[in-house]
C-alpha positions as MATLAB code, in Angstrom:
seq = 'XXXXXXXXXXXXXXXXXXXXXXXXXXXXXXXXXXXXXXXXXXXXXXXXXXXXXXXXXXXXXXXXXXXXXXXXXXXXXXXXXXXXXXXXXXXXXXXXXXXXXXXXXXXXXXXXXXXXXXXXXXXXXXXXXXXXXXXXXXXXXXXXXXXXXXXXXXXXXXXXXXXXXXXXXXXXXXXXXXXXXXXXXXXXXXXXXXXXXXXXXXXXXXXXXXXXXXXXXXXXXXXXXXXXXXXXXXXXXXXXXXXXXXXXXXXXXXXXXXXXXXXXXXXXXXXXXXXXXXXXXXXXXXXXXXXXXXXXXXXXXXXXXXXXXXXXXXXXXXXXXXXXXXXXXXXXXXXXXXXXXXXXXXXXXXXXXXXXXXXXXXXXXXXXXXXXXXXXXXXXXXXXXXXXXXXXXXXXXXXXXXXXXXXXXXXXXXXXXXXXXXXXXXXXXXX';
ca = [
       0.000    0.000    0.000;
       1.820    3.421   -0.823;
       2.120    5.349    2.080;
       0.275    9.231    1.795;
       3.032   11.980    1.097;
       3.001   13.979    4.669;
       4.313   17.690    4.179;
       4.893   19.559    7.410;
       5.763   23.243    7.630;
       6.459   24.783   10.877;
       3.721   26.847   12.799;
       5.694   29.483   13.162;
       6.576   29.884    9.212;
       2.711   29.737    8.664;
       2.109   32.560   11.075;
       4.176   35.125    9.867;
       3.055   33.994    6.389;
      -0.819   34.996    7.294;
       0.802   37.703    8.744;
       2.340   39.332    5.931;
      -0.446   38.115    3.713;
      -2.721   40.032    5.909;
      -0.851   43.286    5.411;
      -0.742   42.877    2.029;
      -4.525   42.515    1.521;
      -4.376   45.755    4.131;
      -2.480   47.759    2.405;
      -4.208   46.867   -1.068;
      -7.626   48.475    0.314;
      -5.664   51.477    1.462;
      -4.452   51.922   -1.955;
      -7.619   51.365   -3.618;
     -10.288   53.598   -1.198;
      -7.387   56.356    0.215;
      -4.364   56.505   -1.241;
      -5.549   56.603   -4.951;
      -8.127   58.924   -3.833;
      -6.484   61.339   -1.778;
      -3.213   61.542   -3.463;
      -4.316   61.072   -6.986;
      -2.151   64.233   -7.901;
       1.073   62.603   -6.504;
       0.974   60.177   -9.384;
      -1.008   57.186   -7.634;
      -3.929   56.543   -9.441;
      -6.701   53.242   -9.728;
      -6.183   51.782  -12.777;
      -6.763   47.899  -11.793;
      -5.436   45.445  -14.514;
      -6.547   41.823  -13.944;
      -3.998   40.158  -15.358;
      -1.239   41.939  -13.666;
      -3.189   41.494  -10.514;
      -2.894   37.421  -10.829;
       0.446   37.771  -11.781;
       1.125   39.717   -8.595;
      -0.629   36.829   -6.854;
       1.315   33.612   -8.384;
       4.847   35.454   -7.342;
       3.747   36.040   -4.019;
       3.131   32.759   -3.752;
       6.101   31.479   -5.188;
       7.926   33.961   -3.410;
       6.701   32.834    0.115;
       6.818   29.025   -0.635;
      11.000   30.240   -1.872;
      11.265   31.603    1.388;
      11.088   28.518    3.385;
      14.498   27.109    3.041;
      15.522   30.381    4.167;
      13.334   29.747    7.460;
      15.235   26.571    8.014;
      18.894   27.652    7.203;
      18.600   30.965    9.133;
      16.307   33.268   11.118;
      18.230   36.362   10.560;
      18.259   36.046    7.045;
      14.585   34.696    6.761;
      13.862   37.739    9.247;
      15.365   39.914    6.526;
      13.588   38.239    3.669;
      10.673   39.375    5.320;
      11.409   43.125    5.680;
      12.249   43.107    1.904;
       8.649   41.044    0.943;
       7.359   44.371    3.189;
       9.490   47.094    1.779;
      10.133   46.125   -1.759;
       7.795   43.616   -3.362;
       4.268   44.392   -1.693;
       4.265   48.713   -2.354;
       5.805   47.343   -6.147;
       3.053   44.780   -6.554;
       0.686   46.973   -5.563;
       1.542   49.691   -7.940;
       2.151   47.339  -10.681;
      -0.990   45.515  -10.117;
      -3.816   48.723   -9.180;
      -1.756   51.103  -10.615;
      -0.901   49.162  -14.212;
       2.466   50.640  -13.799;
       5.828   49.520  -15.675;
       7.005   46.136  -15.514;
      10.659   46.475  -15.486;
      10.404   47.981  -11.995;
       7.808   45.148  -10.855;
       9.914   42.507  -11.847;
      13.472   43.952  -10.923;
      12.221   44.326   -7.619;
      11.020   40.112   -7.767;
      14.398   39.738   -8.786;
      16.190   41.895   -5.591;
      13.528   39.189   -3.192;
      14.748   36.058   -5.219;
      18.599   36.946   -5.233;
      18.446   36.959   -1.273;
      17.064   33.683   -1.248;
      20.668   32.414   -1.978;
      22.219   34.093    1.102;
      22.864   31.310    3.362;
      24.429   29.635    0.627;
      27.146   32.370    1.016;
      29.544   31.948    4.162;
      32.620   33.930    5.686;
      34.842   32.816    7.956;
      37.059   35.548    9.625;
      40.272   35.255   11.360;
      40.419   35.252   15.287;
      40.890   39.026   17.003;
      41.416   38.806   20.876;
      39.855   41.563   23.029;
      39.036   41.239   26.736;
      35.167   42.466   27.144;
      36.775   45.943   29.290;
      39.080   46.603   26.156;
      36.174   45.846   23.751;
      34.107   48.443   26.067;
      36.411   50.826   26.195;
      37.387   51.070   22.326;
      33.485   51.408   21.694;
      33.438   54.255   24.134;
      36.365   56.175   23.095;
      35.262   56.055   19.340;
      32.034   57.880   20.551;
      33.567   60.474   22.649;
      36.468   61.058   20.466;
      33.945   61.951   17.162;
      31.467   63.734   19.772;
      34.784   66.121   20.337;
      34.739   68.286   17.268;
      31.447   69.064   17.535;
      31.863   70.251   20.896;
      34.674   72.195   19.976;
      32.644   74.045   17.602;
      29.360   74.095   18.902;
      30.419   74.430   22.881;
      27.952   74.287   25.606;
      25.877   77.234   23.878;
      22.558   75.269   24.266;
      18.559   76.766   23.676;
      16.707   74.391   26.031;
      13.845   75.425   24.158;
      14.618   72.699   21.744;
      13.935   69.947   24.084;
      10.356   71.332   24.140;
      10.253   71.638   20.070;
      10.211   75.533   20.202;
      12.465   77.617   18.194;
      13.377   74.768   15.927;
      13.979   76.988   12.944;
      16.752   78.967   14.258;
      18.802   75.713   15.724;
      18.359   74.365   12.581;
      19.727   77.427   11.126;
      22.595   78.213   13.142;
      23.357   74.398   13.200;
      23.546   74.749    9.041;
      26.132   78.167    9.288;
      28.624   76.337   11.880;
      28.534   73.015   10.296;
      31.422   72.567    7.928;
      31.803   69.629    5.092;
      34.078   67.325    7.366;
      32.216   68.048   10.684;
      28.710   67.296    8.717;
      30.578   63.717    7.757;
      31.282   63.284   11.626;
      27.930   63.870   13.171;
      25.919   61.958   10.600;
      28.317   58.764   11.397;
      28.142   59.715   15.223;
      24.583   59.447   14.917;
      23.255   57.492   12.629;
      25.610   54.958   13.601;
      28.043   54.885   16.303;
      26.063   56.405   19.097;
      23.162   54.091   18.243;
      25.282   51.072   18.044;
      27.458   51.687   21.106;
      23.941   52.406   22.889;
      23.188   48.356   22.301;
      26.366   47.124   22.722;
      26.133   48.965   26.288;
      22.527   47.484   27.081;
      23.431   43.699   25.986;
      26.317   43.949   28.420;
      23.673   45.972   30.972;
      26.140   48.949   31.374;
      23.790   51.548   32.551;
      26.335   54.274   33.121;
      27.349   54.352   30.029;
      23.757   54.242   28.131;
      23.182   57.044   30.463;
      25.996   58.835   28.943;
      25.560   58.447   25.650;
      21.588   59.180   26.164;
      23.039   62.590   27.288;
      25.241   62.437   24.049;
      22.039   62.330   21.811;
      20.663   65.065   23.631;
      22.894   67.350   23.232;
      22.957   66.446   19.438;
      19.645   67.612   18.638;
      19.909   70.202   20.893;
      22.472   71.694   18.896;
      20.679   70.408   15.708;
      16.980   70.393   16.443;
      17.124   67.625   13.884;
      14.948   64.322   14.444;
      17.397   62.337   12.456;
      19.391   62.154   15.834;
      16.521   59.795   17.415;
      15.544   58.307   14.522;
      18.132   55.232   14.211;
      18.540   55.132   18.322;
      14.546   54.493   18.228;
      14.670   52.173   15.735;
      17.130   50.192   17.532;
      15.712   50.065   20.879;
      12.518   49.538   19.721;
      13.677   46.506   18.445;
      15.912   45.784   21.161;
      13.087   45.141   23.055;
      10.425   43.857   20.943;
      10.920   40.213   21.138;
      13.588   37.604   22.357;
      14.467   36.315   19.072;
      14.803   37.119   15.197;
      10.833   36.072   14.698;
       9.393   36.872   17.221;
      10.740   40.926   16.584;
       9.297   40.612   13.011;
       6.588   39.024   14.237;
       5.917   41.692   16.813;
       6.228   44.301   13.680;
       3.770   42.997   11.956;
       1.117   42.481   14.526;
       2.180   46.310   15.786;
       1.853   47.239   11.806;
      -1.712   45.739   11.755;
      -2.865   47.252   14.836;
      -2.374   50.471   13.927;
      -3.813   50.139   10.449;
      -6.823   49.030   11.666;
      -6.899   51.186   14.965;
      -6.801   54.243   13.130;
      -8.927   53.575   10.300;
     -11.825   52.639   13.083;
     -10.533   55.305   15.606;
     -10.369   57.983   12.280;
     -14.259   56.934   11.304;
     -16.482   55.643   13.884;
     -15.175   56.666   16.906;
     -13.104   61.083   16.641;
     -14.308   61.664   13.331;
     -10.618   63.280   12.886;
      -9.274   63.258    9.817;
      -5.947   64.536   11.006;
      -5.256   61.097   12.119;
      -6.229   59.387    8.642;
      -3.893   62.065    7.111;
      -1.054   61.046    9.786;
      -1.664   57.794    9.531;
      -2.314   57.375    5.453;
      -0.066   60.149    4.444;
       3.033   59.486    7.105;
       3.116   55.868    7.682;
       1.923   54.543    4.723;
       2.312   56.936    1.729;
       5.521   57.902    2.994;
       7.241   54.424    4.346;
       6.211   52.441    1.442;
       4.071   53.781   -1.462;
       6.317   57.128   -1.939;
       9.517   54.688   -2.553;
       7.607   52.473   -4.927;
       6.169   55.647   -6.928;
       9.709   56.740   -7.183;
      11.124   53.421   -8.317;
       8.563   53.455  -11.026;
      10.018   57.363  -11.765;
      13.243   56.020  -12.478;
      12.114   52.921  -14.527;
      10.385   54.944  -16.897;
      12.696   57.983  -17.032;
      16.022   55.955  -17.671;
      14.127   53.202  -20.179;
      14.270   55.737  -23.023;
      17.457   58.018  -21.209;
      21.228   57.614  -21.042;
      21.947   55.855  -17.819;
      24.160   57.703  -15.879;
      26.984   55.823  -13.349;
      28.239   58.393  -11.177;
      25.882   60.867   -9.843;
      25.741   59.844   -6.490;
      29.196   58.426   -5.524;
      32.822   59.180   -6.315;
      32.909   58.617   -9.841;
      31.048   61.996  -10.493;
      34.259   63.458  -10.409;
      35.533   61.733  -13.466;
      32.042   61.325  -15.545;
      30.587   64.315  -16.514;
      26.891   64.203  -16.500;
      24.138   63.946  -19.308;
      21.747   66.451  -17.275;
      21.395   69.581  -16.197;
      20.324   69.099  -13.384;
      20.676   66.411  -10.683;
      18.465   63.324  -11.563;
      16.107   63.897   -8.635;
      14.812   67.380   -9.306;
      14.655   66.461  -12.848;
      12.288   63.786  -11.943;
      10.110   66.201  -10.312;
      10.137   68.403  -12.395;
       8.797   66.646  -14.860;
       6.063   64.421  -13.199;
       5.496   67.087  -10.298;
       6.432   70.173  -12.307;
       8.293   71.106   -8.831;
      11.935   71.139   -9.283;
      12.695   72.190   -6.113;
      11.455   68.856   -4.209;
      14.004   66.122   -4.937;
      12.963   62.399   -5.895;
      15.073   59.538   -3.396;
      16.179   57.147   -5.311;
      16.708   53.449   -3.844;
      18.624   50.547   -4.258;
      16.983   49.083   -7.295;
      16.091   52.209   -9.271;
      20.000   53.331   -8.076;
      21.005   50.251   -9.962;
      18.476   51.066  -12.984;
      19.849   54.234  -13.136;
      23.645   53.202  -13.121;
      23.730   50.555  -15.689;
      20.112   49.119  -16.422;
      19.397   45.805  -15.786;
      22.693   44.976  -15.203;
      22.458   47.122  -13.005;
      20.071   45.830  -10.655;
      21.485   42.345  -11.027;
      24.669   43.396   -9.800;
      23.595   45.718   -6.854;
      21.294   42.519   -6.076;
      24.227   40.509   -5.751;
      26.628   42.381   -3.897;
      23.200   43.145   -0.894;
      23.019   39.660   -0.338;
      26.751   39.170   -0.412;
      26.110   42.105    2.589;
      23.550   40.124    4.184;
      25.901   36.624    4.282;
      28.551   38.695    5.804;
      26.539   40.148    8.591;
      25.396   36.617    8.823;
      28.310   35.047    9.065;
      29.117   37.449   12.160;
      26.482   35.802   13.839;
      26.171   39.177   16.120;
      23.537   39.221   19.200;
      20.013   39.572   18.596;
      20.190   42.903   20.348;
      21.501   44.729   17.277;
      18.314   43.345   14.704;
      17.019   47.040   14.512;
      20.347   48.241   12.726;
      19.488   45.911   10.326;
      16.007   47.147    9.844;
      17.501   50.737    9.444;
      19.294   49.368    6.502;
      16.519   47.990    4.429;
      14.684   51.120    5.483;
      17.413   53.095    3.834;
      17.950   51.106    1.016;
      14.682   52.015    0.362;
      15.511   56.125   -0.474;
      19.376   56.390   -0.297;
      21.700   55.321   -3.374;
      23.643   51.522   -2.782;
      26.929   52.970   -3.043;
      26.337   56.120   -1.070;
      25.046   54.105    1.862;
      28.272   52.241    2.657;
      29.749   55.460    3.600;
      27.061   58.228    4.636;
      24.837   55.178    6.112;
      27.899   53.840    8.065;
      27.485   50.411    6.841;
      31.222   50.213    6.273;
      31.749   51.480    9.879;
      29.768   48.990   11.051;
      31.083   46.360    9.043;
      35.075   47.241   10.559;
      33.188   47.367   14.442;
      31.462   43.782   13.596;
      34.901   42.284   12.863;
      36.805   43.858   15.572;
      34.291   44.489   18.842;
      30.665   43.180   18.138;
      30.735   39.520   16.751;
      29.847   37.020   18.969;
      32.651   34.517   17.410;
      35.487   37.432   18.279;
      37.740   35.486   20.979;
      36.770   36.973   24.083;
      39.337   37.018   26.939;
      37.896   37.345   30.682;
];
């Protein structure tokens, strides 16, 4: 008698597959009843074509049923796969699908999702570096308060505590942008988009409260010299996920739960219950346009405009020095200009558009190849769960800032040099 064929998938990987499925049905509806409505101007209109719409559907699918290998080799990297089915494929699909937009950014974005399926194929293995814990502490502490030291040179103790209480934001801002020179700018955007915020974890996993405390007062002083949010955005995003769950999964799982919550909180709490449509706009316009729609519209921008345009390699990393360009005007505010007609607003361009852009489709298959080399090597440093939200911050900004640009400005190759010396959990550690 043959014996049935039993196929068992893991309750967990079904979860956060409703999950995500859930979201996507979500954030189809918003599309369709608010976001086509509201900001039909923008660019984001209804124009529902069936048979994109099933084709949507099928990848999905396959995309999900793909990502199951990467459940059982690794939950970082299947955690990761996730955040790129969030940020990348559903807003694309979306578009493509309701939208009938182009299908070179549709499926170049597929093929960004399907490269990263081969990550945990790809494995490092670094050679030994000996630290004791208190030298590994120290290093991490000094690098902070050594690149906090210019600023404070320049800047002093001259502080408008008015800031703290978001009042006079316009003139820090302002006198922040006269004193704040090209090399000082590079300093404080590494302080704190990245060293502050990673030094902050490394501090909490090894429940150094002193020290958090210190560097709390650190970021403080930042935007109270700044007045600029960007100085709590990557420290929030970081603790946030610090705490949000005890492992890989259960932090993306808590995401997505949190994600659905407020999608249908403020829809009911926006309708039935204040009748405000303030919070529909924040809510709509802010978290959803913004985080996900906004970066798809764009990537369809850059599709179109570089299909029938010369590509141009350099505009947004060294090599404009050498390559003159075919514009005149930076790509961004020529986008704008002419699907906007504002020239002054200028359109982010991410990972996959940046590769578009930079050589066509070659392109994207290289940029796709060398982000999930990235992703193997973070792997491969198998660091503590703690630091999951820096990785978040990276998808994030792959999202809106150009590949190449965001190994220096982003810090990724600053955090690549402290993963190697200070932060992986393979490092020989000496009491």
């Amino acid at each position: 008698m043959i014996q049935p064929i039993k196929i068992v998938v893991s309750k967990e990987f079904l979860r956060l597959s409703i999950l995500l499925t859930i979201i996507y049905i979500v954030l189809e509806i918003y599309y369709n009843y608010y976001v086509s409505v509201d900001y039909e101007a923008m660019g984001f209109v209804l124009d529902l074509n069936l048979f994109k719409y099933a084709i949507t559907k099928l990848i999905y699918i396959g995309l999900l049923i793909l990502s199951y290998n990467l459940y059982l080799r690794s939950k970082f990297l299947y955690a990761i796969y996730l955040l790129l089915m969030f940020f990348f494929f559903i807003p694309n699909a979306i578009l493509f699908a309701l939208g009938n937009t182009f299908y070179g950014a549709f499926l170049s974005n597929v093929f960004f999702v399907c490269v990263f399926s081969l990550t945990p194929y790809l494995k490092f293995s670094f050679p030994t570096v000996s630290f004791s814990q208190k030298k590994k502490s120290l290093i991490i502490f000094l690098i902070a308060f050594l690149l906090l030291l210019p600023v404070i040179v320049v800047f002093k103790f001259d502080l408008n505590l008015k800031t703290l209480l978001l009042q006079d934001i316009g003139e820090t801002r302002a006198l922040f942008s006269e004193k704040m020179s090209g090399y000082l700018a590079y300093i404080y955007n590494i302080e704190v988009k990245t060293i502050i915020p990673i030094a902050l974890i490394f501090f909490m996993v090894r429940k150094k409260w002193i020290l958090v405390g210190l560097l709390l007062l650190a970021l403080i002083y930042l935007y109270m010299i700044s007045g600029n949010r960007i100085v709590y955005f990557t420290t929030f995003i970081l603790v946030f996920f610090y705490y949000l769950g005890s492992n890989y999964l259960s932090k993306i799982s808590n995401f997505f739960i949190i994600t659905l919550a407020l999608l249908f909180t403020a829809q009911f709490m926006t309708q039935y219950v204040f009748h405000a449509p303030l919070l529909g706009a924040i809510v709509g316009g802010t978290f959803i346009n913004r985080l996900l729609f906004i970066p798809a519209l764009l990537t369809q921008w850059y599709f179109e405009f570089f299909d029938g345009n010369p590509f141009y390699f350099a505009e947004s990393h060294v090599f404009n020095q050498f390559v003159e360009s075919p514009y005149d005007m930076p790509v961004g505010f020529l986008l704008t200009k002419i699907y906007w007609n504002e020239p002054t607003v200028f359109a982010n361009n991410g990972l996959v558009s940046d590769g578009f852009m930079n050589l066509g489709y070659l392109g994207v298959f290289l940029f796709s190849i060398v982000f999930a080399i990235l992703f193997s090597l973070f792997n491969s440093f198998n660091l503590n769960k703690g630091y999951f939200g820096v990785f978040f911050a990276y998808v994030y900004m792959m999202l809106s800032v150009p590949f190449l640009s965001s190994f220096i400005t982003g810090g990724i190759l600053i955090f690549i040099l402290l993963c190697f010396l200070i932060l992986r959990n393979k490092t020989s550690d000496i009491p």
